[in-house]
VOGU-3710 file (C-alpha; in Angstrom, 3 decimals, decimal comma):
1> xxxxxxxxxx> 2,069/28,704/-42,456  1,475/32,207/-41,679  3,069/32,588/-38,341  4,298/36,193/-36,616  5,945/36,821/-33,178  2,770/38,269/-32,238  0,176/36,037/-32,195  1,977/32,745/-30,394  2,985/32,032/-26,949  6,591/31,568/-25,860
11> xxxxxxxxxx> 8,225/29,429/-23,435  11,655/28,464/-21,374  13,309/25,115/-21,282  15,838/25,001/-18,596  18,384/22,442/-17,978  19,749/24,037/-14,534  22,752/24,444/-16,427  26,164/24,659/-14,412  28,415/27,381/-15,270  32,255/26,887/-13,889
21> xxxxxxxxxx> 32,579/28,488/-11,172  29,015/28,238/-10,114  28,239/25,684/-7,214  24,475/23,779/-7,773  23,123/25,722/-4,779  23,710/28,680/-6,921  21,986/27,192/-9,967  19,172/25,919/-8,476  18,630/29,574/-7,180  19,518/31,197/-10,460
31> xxxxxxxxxx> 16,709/28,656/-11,936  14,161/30,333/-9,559  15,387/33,669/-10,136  14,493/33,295/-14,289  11,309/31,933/-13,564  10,290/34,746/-11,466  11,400/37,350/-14,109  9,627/35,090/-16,929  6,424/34,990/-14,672  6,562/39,059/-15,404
41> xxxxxxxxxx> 7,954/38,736/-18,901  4,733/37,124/-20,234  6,494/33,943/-20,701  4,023/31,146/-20,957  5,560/28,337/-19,309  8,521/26,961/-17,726  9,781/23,578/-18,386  12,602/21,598/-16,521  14,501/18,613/-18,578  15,514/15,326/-16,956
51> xxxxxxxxxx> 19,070/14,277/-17,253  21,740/12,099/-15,274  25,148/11,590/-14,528  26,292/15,391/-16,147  28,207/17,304/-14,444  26,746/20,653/-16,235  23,178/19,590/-15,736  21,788/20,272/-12,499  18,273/19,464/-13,568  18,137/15,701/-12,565
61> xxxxxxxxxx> 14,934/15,142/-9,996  12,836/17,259/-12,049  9,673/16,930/-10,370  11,286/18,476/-6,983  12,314/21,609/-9,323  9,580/21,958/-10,827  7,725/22,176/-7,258  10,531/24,472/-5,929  9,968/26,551/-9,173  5,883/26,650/-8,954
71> xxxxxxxxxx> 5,746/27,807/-5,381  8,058/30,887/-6,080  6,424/31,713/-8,917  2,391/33,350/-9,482  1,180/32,997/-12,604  3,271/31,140/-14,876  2,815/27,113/-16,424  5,723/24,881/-15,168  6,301/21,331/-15,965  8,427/19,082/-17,497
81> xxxxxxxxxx> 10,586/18,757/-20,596  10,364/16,611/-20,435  9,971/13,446/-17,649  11,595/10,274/-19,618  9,774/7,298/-19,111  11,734/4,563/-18,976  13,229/6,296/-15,862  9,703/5,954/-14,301  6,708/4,002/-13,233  3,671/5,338/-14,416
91> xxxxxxxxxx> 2,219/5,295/-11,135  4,569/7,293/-9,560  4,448/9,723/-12,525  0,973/9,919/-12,153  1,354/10,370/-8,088  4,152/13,257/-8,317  1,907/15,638/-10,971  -1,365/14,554/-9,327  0,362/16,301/-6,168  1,561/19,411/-8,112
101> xxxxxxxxxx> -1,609/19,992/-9,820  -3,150/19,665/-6,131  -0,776/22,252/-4,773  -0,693/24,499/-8,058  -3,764/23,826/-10,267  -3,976/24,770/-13,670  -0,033/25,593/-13,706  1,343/22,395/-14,149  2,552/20,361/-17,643  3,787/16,933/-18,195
111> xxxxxxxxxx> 5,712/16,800/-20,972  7,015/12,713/-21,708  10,230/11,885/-23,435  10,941/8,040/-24,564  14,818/8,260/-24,169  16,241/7,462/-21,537  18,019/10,900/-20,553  21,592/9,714/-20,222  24,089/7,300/-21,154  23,335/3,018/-20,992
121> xxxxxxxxxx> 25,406/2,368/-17,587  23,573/5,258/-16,223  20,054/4,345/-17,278  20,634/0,558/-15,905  21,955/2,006/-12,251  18,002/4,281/-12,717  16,053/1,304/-13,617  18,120/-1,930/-13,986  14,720/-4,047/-13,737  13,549/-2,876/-16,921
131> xxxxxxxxxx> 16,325/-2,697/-18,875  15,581/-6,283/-19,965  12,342/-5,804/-21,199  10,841/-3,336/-23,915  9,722/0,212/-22,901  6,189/0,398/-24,342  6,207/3,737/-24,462  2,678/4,512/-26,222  1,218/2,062/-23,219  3,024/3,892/-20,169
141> xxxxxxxxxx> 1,220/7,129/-21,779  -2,128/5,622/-21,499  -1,890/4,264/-18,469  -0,664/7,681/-16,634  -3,843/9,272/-18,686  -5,945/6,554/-16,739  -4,555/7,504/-13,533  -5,475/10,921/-14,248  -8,887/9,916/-14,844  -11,889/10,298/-12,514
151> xxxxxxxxxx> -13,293/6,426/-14,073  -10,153/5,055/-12,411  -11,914/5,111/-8,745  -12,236/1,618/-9,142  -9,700/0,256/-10,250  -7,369/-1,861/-8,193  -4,507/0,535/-8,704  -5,110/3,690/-8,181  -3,009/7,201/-8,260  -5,869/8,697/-6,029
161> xxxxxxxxxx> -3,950/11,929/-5,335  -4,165/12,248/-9,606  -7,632/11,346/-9,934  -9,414/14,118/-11,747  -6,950/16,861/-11,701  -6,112/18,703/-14,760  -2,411/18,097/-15,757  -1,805/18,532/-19,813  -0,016/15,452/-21,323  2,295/16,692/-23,805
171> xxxxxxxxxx> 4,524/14,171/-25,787  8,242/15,237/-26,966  10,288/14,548/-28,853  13,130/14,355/-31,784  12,278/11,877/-33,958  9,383/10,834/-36,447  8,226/8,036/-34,263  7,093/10,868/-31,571  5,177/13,172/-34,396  3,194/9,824/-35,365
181> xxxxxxxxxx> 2,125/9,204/-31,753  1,649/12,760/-30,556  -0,756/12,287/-33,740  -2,528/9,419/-33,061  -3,116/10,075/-29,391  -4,210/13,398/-30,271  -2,194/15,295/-27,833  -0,177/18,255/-28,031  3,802/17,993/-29,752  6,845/19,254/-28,879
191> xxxxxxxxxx> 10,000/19,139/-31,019  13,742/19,247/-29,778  14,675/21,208/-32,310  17,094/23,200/-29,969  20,023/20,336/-31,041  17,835/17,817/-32,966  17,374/19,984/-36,508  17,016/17,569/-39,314  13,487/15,990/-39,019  11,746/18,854/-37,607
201> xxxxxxxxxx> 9,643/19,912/-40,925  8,760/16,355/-41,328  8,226/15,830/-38,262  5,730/18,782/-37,994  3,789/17,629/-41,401  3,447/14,322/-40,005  1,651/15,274/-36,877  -0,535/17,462/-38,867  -1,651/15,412/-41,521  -2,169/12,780/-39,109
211> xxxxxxxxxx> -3,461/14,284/-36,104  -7,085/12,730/-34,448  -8,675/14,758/-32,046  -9,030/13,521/-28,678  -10,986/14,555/-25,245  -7,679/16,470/-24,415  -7,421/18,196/-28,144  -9,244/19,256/-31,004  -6,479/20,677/-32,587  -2,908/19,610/-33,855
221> xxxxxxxxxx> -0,824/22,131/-30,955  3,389/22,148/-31,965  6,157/23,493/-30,073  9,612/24,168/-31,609  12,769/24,411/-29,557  15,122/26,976/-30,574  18,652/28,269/-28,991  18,653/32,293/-28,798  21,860/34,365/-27,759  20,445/37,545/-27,758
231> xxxxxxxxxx> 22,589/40,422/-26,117  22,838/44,294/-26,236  25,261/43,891/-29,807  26,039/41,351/-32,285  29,850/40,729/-30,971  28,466/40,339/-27,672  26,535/38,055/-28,469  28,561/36,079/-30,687  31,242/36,021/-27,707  28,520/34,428/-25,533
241> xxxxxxxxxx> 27,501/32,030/-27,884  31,022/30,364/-27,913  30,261/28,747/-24,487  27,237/26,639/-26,768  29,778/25,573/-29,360  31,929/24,283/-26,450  29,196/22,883/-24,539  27,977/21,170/-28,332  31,634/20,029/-28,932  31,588/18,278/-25,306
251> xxxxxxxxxx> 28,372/16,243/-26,034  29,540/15,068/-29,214  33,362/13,994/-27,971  32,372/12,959/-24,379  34,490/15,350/-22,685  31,344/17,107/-20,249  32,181/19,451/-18,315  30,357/22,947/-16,618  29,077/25,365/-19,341  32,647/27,371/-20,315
261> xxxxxxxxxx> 33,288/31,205/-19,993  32,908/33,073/-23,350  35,854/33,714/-24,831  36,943/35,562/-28,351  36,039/33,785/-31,522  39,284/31,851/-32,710  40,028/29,958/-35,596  39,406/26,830/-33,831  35,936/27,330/-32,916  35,548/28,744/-36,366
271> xxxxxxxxxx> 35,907/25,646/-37,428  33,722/23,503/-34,859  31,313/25,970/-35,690  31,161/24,892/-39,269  31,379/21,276/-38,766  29,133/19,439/-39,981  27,323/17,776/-37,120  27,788/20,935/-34,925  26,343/23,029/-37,742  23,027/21,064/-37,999
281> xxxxxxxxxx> 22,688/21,162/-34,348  23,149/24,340/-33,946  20,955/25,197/-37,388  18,422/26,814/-35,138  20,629/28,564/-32,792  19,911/32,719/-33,289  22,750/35,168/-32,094  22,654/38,614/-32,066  21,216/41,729/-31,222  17,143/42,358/-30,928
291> xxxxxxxxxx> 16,441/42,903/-34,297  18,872/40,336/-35,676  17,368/38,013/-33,593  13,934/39,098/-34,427  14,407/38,564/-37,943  15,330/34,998/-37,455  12,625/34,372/-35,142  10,296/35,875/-37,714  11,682/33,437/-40,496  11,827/30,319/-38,169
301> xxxxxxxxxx> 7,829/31,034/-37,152  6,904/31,797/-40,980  8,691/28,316/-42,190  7,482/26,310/-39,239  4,552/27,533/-38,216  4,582/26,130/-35,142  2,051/27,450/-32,428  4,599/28,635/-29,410  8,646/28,772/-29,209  10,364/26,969/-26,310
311> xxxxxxxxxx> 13,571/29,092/-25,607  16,620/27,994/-24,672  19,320/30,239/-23,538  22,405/28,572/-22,491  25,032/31,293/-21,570  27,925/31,368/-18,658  26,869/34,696/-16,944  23,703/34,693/-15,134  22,913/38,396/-15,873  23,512/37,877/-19,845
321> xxxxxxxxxx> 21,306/34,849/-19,731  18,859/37,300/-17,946  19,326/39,876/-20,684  18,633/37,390/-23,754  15,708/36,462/-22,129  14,579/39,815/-21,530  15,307/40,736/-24,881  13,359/37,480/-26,238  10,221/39,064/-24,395  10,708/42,171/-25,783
331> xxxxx> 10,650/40,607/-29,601  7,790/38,806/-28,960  5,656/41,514/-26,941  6,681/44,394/-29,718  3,672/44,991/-32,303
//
């Protein structure tokens, strides 16, 4: 695929991360005060995930962010990365975006995740009802579509406040399951590839070869998560990215806590760095100054050729996260 920087769009996934230190009231506002500057950075959208019971992830009702975001924003997308499903009724789905597109049409995205966001005990106190039956996920997709639509009028349930208004479906996820749906339902794709690495090719061939077009696309349409640590120099940057290996290390051993200060690069994170299931989750991590970063952009958009980046850019300080971002733009605007 012959991808550049140039010709794609590029994104923001934000987890309202919580830095120590850093009370939720403060990262709630530092969420708002990243979408404004990516509303004037050209970023394309601005997606909020959906997890529970974390104490570093402040992004848990995601549809009352993502309101709080759109109405203190102008011009940029913002939606969901993504709402999980089995956390939901489709109906009430399909009642919360009907009401954003209302209030902010044309600006809002529903992205839909099958997994369940959190750990088991956690996703039984969400939805203990269905935890006894099967999540049909492909099913709960259509049926939010036939909210959306203006031939639902007559139906006995209705999500009225949905009913013709144009919110984009997007499916996510990390597996090849997701690429063969996104296909088959011919709706756009997005890939976790921000910690998930190892079936994103596949993935991606899948959901082109396969891809059907559909009333809502003609076109396969891929997005590819990727971390970026972009600062001022390479050793700043590779300072900041040591809070990622620590927040990485604390997903896979259970200990979660806030996102960590930088700190120097020891011997010890050396070597978390280069283990094996920290390496292939952070495979598509990029650290370093612009034109480091640039490069591995480049390469990642040549070998992928995926259609727009979703950034993620988990770092302590709220003014370096800023800058990465900032410096992200500036890759992707520069001709």
């Amino acid at each position: 695929m012959n991808k550049t920087k140039n010709n794609i769009a590029y994104s923001i996934l934000d987890l309202a991360i919580v830095s120590s230190g850093v009370t939720i009231e403060q990262t709630f506002k530092n969420s708002v005060d990243l979408a404004q500057k990516a509303d004037q950075m050209g970023y394309n959208r601005f997606w909020l995930a959906e997890h529970h019971n974390m104490v570093h992830v402040a992004s848990v009702a995601t549809s009352v962010l993502i309101g709080h975001i759109a109405g203190n924003t102008k011009r940029i997308k913002v939606g969901s990365g993504g709402i999980m499903l089995p956390n939901h009724s489709p109906l009430i789905v399909a009642e919360q975006f009907g009401t954003l597109g209302r209030l902010y049409p044309n600006r809002i995205d529903l992205g839909l995740g099958r997994a369940p966001g959190t750990d088991q005990i956690t996703a039984h106190a969400i939805r203990s009802d269905r935890m006894q039956s099967v999540h049909n996920f492909p099913g709960e997709i259509e049926q939010i579509q036939k909210y959306f639509s203006d031939e639902n009028e007559w139906s006995d349930v209705r999500a009225v406040v949905a009913e013709g208004v144009n919110v984009p479906i997007y499916i996510l996820g990390s597996s090849l399951d997701s690429a063969h749906l996104a296909a088959k339902m011919g709706l756009p794709y997005a890939f976790a590839s921000h910690f998930a690495t190892s079936l994103l090719q596949e993935a991606l061939d899948i959901y082109r070869k396969e891809f059907k077009p559909s009333k809502y696309l003609d076109k396969p349409y891929t997005i590819a998560g990727v971390n970026v640590i972009a600062a001022d120099t390479d050793d700043e940057a590779e300072k900041n990215f040591t809070s990622l290996i620590r927040m990485f290390l604390g997903i896979l051993t259970g200990k979660r806590e806030p996102l960590q200060p930088p700190m120097e690069m020891t011997d010890d994170l050396m070597m978390i760095q280069h283990n094996p299931t920290v390496r292939d989750m952070l495979k598509y991590s990029f650290v370093g100054r612009k034109e480091a970063v640039a490069k591995e952009l480049d390469r990642f958009l040549e070998k992928t050729g995926v259609n727009e980046l979703m950034i993620v850019s988990n770092l302590h300080n709220h003014e370096d996260r800023l800058k990465s971002y900032e410096i992200v733009s500036e890759i992707m605007q520069a001709k």
